[in-house]
C-alpha positions as CSV (number, residue, x, y, z in Angstrom):
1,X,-43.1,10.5,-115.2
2,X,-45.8,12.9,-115.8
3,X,-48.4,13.9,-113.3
4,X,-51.9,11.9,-113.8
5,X,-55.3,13.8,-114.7
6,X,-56.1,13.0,-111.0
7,X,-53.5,16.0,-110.0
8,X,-54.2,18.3,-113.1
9,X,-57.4,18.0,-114.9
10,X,-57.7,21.0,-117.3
11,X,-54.8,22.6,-116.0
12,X,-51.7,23.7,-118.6
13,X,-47.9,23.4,-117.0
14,X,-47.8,27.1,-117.3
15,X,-51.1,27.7,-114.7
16,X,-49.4,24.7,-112.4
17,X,-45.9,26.7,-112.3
18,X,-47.6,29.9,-111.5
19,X,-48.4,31.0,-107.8
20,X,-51.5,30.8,-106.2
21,X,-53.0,32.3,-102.6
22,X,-52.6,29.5,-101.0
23,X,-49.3,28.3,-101.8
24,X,-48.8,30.5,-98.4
25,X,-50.8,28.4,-96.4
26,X,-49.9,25.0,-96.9
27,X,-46.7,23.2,-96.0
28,X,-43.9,22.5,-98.3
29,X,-44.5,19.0,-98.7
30,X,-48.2,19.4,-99.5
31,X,-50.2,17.4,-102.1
32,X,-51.3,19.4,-104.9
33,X,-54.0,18.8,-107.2
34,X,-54.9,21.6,-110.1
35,X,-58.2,21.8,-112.3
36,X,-59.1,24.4,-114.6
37,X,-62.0,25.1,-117.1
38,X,-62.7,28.0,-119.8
39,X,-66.0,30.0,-119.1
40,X,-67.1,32.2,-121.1
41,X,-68.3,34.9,-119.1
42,X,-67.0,37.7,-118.2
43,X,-65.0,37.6,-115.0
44,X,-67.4,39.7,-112.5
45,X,-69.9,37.6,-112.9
46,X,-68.1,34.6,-112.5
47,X,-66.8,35.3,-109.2
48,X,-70.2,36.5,-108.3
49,X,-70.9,32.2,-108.9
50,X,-67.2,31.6,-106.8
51,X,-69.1,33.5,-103.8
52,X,-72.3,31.2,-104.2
53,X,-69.8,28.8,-102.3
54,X,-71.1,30.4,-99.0
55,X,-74.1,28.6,-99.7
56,X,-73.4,25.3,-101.3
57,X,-71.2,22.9,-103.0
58,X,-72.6,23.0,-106.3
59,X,-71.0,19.6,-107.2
60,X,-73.1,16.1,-107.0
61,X,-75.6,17.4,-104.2
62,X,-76.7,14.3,-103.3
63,X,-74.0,13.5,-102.1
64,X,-72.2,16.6,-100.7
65,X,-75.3,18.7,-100.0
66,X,-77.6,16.3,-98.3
67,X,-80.0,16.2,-101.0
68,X,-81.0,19.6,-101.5
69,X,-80.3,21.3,-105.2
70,X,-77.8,23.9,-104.9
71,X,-78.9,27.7,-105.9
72,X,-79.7,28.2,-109.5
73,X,-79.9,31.9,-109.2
74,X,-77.4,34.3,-107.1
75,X,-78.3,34.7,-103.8
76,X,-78.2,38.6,-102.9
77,X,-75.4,39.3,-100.4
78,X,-73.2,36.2,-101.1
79,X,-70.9,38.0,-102.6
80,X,-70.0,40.6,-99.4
81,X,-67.1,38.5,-98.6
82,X,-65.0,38.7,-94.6
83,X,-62.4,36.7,-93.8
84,X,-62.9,33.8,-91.9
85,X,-66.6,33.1,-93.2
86,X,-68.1,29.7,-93.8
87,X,-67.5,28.1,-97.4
88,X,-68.9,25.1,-97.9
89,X,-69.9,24.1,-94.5
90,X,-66.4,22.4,-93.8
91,X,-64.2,25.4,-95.5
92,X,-63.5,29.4,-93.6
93,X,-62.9,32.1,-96.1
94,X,-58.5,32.2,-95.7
95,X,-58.3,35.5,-98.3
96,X,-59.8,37.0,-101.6
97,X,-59.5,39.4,-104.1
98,X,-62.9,40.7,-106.2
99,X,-63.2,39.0,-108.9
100,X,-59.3,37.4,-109.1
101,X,-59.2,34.7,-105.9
102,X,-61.5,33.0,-103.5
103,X,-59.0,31.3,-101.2
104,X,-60.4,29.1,-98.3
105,X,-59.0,26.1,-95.8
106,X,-60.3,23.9,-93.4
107,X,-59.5,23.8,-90.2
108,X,-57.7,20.1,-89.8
109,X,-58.0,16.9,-88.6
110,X,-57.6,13.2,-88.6
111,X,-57.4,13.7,-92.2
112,X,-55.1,16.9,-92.6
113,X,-55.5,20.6,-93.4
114,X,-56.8,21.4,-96.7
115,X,-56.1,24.6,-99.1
116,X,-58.3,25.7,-102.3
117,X,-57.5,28.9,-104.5
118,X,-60.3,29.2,-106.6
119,X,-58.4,32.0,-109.7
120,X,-60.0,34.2,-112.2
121,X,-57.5,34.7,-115.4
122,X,-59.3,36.4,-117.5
123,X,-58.2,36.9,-121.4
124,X,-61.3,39.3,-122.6
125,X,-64.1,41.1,-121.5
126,X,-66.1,37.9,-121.8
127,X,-64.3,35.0,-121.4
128,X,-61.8,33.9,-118.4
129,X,-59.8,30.7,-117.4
130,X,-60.8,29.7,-113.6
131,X,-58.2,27.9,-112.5
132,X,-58.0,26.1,-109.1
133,X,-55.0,25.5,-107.0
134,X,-55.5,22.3,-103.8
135,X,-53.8,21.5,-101.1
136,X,-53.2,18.9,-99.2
137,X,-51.2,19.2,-95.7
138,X,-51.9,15.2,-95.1
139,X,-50.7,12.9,-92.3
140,X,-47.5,11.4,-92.1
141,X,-47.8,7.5,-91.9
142,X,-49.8,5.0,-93.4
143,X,-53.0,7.2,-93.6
144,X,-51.3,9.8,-95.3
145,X,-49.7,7.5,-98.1
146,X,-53.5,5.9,-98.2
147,X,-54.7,9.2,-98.4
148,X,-52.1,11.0,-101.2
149,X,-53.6,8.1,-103.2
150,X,-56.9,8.5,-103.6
151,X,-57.4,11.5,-102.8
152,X,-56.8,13.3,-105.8
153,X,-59.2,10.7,-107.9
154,X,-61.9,11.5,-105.6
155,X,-61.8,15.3,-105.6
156,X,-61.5,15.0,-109.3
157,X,-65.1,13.3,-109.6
158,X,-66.4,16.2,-107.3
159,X,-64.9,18.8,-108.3
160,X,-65.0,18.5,-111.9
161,X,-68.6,18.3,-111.5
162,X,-68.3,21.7,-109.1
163,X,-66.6,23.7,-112.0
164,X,-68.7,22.9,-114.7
165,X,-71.9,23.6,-112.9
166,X,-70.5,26.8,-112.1
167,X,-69.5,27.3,-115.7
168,X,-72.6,26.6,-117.1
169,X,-74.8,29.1,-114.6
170,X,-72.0,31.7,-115.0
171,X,-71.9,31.6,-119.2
172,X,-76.0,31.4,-118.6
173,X,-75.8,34.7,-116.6
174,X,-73.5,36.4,-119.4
């Protein structure tokens, strides 16, 4: 059976096969969900958007950022990245590379432990693949089945909307 669009929207078999950051983090048994969109934009400035993450979601922000409009311009000093910095409010900087990887986690709960790679491929001088690696350390038990469900289908909607609002201020900055 192949995987749904819920585990790899955008995503080729190739980019799923590959290694990620946080494939280090996670537990063997993790859930993984993959997404990926082209952006046209060179990969600097692209990762100067991943580091606008700091500061807010960028995906339905009515939802996940209590009403208030995520930045449409860079905010100076985002990008002067330490480990273990706030991403997201409910994320901690894990690792990165300059304009290659934004990794981050959470810290657990009810609900699990949860990994993101956020990766730069880039094929140009002006055009680059960002390609994002989840996942899921979930409970065991009937929460964790309930969860491995709908999980994935719900951090599509969000974070489909996330990438391509990135995309588009990113290829507006290029």
């Amino acid at each position: 059976m192949s995987p749904s669009v819920a585990h790899t929207w955008g995503s080729t078999p190739e980019e799923r096969a590959s290694a990620f950051p946080c494939d280090a983090l996670a537990g063997p048994d993790a859930l993984a969900c993959f997404r990926a969109v082209d952006v046209h934009a060179p990969a600097d400035v692209l990762f100067r958007w991943l580091c606008q993450l700091r500061a807010a979601p960028y995906s339905y922000d009515w939802i996940d950022n209590w009403g208030r409009r995520s930045p449409r311009t860079l905010s100076p000093g985002l990008d002067e990245l330490e480990v273990g910095q706030a991403v997201m409010g409910i994320f901690r900087l894990a690792s990165f590379e300059r304009n290659r990887h934004l990794t981050i986690r959470t810290a657990g709960g009810r609900v699990g432990r949860f990994f993101v790679s956020y990766r730069i491929d880039a094929s140009g001088p002006d055009h680059c693949r960002l390609v994002v690696k989840l996942l899921g350390d979930l409970p065991t038990g009937p929460m964790g089945r309930l969860l491995a469900a709908l999980f994935p289908w719900a951090d599509l909607v969000m974070m489909r909307r996330q990438l391509l609002n990135l995309t588009k201020l990113a290829q507006r900055d290029a």
